[in-house]
Short mmCIF file of the C-alpha atoms (twelve columns), coordinates in Angstrom:
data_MODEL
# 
_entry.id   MODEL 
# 
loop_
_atom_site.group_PDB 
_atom_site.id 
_atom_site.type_symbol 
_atom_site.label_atom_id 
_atom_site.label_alt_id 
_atom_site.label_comp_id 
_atom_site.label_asym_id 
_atom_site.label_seq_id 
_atom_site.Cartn_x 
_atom_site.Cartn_y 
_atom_site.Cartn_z 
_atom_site.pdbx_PDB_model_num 
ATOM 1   C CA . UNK A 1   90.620  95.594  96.180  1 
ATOM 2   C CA . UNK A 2   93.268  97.959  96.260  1 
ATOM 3   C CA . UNK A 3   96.616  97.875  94.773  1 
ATOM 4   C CA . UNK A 4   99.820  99.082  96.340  1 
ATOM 5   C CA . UNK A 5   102.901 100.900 95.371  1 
ATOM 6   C CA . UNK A 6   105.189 99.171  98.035  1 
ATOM 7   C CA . UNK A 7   107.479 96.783  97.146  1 
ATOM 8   C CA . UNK A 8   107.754 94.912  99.748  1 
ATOM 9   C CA . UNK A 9   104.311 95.020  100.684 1 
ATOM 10  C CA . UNK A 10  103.281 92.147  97.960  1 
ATOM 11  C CA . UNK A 11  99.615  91.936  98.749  1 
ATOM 12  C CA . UNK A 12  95.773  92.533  98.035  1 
ATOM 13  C CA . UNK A 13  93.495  92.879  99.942  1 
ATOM 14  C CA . UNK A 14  89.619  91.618  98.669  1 
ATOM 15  C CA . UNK A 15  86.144  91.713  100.088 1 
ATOM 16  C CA . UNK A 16  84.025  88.918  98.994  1 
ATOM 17  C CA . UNK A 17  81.137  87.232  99.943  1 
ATOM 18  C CA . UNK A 18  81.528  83.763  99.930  1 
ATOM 19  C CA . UNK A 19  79.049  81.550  101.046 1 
ATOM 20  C CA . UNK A 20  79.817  77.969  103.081 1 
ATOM 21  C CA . UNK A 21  78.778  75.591  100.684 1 
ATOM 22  C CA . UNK A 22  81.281  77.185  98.383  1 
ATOM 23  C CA . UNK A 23  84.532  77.724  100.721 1 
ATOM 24  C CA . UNK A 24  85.642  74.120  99.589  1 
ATOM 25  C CA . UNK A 25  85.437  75.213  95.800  1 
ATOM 26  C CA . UNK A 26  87.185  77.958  96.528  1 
ATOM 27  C CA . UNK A 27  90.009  76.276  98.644  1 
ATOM 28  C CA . UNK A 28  90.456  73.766  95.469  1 
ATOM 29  C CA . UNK A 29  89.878  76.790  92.832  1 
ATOM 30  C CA . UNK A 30  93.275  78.431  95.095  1 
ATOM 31  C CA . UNK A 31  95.146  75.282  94.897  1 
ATOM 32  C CA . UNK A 32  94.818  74.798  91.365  1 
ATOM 33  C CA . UNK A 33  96.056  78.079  91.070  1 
ATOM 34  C CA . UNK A 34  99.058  77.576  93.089  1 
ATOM 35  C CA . UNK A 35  97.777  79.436  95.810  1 
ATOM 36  C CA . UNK A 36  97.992  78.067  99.312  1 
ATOM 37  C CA . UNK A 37  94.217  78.230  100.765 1 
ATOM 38  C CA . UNK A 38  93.180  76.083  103.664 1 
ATOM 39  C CA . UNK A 39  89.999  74.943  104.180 1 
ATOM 40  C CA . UNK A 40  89.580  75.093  107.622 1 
ATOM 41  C CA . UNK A 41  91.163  78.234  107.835 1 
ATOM 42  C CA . UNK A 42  89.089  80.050  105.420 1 
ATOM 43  C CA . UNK A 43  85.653  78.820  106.808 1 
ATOM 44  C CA . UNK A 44  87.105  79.235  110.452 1 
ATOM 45  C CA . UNK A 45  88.138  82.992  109.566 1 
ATOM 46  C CA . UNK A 46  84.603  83.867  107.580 1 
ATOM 47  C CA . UNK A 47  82.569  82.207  110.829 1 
ATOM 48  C CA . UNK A 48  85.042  84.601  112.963 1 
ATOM 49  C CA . UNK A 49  84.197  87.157  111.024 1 
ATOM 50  C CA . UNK A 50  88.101  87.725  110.550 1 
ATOM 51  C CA . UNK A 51  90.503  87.406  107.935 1 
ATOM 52  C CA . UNK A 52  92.401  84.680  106.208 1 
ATOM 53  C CA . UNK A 53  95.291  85.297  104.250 1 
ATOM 54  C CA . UNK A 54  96.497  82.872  101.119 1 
ATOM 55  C CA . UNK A 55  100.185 82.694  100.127 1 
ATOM 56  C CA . UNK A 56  101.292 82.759  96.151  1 
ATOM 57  C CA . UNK A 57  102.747 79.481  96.363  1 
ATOM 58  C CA . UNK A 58  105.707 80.207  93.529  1 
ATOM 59  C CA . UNK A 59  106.461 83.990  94.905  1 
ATOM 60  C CA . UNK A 60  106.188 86.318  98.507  1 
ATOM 61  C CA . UNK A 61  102.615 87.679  97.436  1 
ATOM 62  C CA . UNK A 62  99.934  86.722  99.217  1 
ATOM 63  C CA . UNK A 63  96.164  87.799  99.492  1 
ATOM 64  C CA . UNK A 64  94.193  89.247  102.386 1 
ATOM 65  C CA . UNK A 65  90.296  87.266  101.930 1 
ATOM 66  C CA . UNK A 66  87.325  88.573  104.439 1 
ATOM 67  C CA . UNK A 67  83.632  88.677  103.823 1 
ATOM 68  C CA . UNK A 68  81.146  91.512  103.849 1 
ATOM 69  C CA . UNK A 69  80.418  92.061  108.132 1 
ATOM 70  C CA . UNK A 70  80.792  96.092  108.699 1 
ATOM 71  C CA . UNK A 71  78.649  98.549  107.451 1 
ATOM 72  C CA . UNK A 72  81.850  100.410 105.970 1 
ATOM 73  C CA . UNK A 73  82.298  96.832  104.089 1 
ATOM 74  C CA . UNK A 74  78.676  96.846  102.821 1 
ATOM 75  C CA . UNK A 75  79.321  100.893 101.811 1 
ATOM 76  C CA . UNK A 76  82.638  99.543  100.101 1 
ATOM 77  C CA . UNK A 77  80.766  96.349  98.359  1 
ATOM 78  C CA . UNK A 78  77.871  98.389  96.839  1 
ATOM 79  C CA . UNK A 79  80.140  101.269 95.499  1 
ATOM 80  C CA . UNK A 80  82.881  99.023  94.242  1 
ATOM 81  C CA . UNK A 81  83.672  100.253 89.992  1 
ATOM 82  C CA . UNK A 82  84.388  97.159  87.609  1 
ATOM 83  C CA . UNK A 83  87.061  97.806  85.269  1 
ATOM 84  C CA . UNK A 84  89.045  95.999  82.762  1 
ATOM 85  C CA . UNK A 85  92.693  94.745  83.420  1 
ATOM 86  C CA . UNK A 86  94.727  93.444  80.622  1 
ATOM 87  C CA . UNK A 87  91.912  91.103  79.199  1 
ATOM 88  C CA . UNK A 88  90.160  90.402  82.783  1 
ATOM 89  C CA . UNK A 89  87.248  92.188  83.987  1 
ATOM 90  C CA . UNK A 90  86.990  92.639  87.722  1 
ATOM 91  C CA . UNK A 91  85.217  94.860  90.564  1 
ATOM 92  C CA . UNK A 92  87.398  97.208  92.410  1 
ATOM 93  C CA . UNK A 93  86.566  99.555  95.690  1 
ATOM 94  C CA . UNK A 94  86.738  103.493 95.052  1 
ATOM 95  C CA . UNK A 95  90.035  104.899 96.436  1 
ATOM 96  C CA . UNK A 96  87.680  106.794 99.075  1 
ATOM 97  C CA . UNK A 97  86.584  103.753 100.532 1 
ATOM 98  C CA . UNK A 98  89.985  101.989 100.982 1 
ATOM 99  C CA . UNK A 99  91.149  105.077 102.484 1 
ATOM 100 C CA . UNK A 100 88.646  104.984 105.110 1 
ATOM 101 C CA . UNK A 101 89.057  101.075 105.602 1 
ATOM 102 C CA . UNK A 102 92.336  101.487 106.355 1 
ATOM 103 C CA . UNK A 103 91.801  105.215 108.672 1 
ATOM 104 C CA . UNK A 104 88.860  102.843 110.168 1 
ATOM 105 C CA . UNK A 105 91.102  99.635  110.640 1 
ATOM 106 C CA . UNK A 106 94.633  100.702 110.615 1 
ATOM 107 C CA . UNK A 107 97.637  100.620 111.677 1 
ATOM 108 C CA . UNK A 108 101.295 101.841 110.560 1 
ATOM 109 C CA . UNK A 109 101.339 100.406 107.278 1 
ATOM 110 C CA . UNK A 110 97.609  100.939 106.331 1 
ATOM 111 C CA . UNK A 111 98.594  104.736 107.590 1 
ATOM 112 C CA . UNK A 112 101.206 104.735 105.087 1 
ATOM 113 C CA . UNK A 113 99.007  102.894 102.433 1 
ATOM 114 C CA . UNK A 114 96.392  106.308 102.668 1 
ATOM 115 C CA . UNK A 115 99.446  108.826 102.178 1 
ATOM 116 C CA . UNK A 116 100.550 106.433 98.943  1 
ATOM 117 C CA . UNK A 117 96.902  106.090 97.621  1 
ATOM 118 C CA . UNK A 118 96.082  109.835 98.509  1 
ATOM 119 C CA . UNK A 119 99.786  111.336 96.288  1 
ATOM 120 C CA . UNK A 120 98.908  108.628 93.871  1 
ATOM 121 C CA . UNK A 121 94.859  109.462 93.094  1 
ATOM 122 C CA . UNK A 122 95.037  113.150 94.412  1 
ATOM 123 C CA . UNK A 123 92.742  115.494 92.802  1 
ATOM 124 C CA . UNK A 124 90.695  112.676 91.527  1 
ATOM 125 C CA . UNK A 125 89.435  111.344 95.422  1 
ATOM 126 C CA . UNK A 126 86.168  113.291 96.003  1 
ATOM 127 C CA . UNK A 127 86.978  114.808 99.404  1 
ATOM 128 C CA . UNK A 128 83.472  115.635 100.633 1 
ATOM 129 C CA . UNK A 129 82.550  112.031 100.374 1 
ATOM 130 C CA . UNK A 130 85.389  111.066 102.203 1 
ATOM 131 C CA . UNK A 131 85.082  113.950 104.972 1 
ATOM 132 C CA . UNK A 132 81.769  113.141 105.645 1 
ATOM 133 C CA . UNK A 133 82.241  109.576 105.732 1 
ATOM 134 C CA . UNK A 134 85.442  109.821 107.630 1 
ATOM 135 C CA . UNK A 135 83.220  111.823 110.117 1 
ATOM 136 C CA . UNK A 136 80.564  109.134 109.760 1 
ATOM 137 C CA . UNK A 137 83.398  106.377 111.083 1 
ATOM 138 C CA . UNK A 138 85.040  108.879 113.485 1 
ATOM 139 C CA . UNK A 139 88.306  109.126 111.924 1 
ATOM 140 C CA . UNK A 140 88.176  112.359 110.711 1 
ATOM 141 C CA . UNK A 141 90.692  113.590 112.629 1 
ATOM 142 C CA . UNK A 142 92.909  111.102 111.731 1 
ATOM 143 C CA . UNK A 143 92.465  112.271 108.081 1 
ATOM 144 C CA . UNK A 144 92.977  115.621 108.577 1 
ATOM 145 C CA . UNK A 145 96.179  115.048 110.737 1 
ATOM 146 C CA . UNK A 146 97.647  113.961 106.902 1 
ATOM 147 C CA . UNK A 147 96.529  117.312 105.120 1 
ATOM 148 C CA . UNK A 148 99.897  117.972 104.710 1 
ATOM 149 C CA . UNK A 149 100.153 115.783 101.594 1 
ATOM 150 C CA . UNK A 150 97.474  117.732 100.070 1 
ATOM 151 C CA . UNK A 151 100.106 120.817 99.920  1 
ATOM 152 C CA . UNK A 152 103.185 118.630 98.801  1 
ATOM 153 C CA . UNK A 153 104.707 119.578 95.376  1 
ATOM 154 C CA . UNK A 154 103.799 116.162 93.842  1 
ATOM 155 C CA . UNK A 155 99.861  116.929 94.988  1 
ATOM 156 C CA . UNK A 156 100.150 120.862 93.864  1 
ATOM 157 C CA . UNK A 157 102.142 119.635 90.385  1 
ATOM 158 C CA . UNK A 158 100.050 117.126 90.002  1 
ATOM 159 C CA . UNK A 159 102.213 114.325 89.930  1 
ATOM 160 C CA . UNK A 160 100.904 111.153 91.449  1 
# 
């Protein structure tokens, strides 16, 4: 799961494995919550191996749901960190591994999602992982082509 800094944007984005017989606990779990989960639509997106995306009933967020199918979403499940928000504990993915989700799976806004998550973490993403890995998914060049945030004044000053 990844949080973002845009505005607008609204949204998370999790990885979870869900199994069949438990998509229609889920779907009630989401309503009870206010959240606007379908059924049908989840199990049809998890047998598509796709994405399903529930609406905050009360506000314009919404969550992005999809199961475990690559191998970059098994390499993001098994090096996910659990940390402690507020009084909830939950699993989050390394900022090296969304950034190569969204190099891997991208488009304009996941594009701008890397350059937000790459000023934000900065000195703290370990860059040979992600190098080799980016290599790995061939979208290394793509990664390099943004090297020009790493010698922005916010990245040099340290100010993320």
């Amino acid at each position: 799961m990844q949080f973002l800094e845009h505005p607008e944007h609204h949204k998370t984005d999790l990885i979870i494995i869900l199994k069949d017989d438990d998509i229609k606990k889920f779907s009630a779990f989401c309503k009870k919550n206010k959240l606007d989960a379908d059924e049908y639509e989840i199990k049809k997106a998890f047998k598509e191996r796709s994405h399903v995306t529930i609406f905050d009933i009360d506000s314009t967020y919404r969550i992005d749901i999809k199961g475990v199918y690559s191998e970059l979403d098994k390499i993001t499940f098994s090096r996910r960190k659990k940390i402690k928000f507020r009084d909830f504990e939950m699993w989050v993915n390394t900022a090296e591994d969304a950034i190569l989700a969204k190099l891997v799976y991208g488009g304009y806004q996941d594009i701008n999602d890397v350059k937000s998550i790459i000023l934000r973490r900065g000195k703290k993403i370990d860059f040979d992982y992600l190098k080799k890995q980016a290599k790995h998914f061939g979208v290394l060049e793509l990664l390099e082509s943004l090297s020009y945030l790493f010698n922005s004044k916010l990245y040099i000053l340290g100010l993320f």
